[in-house]
N, C-alpha and C positions, 0 to 999 in steps of 0.2 A: 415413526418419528425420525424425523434428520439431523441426525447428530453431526454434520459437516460444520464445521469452523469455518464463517465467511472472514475473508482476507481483500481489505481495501487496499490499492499501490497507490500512491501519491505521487507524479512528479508536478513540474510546469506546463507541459504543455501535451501531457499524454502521447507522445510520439516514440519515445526510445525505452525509458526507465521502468517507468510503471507499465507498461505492456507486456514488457519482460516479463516482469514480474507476477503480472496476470496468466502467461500462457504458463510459466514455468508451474506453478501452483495450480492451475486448475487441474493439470493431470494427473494431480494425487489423491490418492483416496482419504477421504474426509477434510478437504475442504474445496471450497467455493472460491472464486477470484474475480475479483473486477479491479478494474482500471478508470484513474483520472486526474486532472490535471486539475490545478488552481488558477491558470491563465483563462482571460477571457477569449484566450485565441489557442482553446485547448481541443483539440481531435473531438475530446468529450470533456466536458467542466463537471469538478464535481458538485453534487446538488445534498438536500438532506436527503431523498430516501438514498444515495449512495452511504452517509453515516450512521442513520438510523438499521441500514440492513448489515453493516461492518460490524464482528465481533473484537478486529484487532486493526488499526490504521495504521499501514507505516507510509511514511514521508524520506524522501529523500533528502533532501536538507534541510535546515533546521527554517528556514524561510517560509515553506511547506506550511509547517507545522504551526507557524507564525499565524500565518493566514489563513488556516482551517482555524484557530481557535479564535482571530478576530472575527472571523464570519459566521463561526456558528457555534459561538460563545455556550449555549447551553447545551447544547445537544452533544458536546464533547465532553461536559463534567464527569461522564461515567465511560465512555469512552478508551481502551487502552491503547494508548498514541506512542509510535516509535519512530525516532530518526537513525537513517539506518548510513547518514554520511556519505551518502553515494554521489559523488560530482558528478555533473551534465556533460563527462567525455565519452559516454560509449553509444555505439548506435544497437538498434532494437536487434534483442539473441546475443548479441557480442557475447563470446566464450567464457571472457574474464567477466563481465556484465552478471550473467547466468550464474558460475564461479559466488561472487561476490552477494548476490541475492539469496544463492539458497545458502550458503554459512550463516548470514548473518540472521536472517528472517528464522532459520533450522533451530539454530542457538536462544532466541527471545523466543519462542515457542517452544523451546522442551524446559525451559527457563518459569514460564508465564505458566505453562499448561501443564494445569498436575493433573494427574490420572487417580 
């Protein structure tokens, strides 16, 4: 059985934010990462089996988060959605970027996930 926590990144346009965020988490043990954007002109757009396979969504701004629940209104009701406030200045791996994703993501997971 696969006990790995899958971990959706949300930014706009899947380029810098949520990549990060996907590569930095997939290398941990027990959990799973993918990546995607809400732009129509995203690397990768997120679709429902990206939601439906997510045990935790974060979004970089609250915009994000906007537009994942107007589009896919039901399938987020159970859903645990987090904005994690991360502006569109850094480019993909940036130090501070990295920095800034595993505190905040580390923190709402040992937060969320009780053992």
């Amino acid at each position: 059985m696969n006990n790995s926590l899958n971990l959706l990144f949300i930014c706009s346009r899947n380029q810098w934010r949520s990549p990060t965020g996907e590569e930095i988490w997939k290398k941990r043990p027990g959990f799973n990462s993918r990546s995607a954007g809400t732009s129509p002109n995203a690397r990768k757009t997120v679709g429902p089996a990206d939601i439906r396979w997510a045990d935790y969504i974060f979004v970089m701004e609250k915009k994000h988060k906007n537009r994942l629940l107007a589009e896919f209104t039901r399938m987020m009701d159970h859903k645990p959605l987090f904005v994690l406030d991360i502006p569109d200045e850094y480019k993909f791996m940036d130090p501070e970027l990295i920095d800034e994703l595993d505190s905040k993501v580390s923190e709402i997971l040992d937060r969320e996930v009780k053992t």
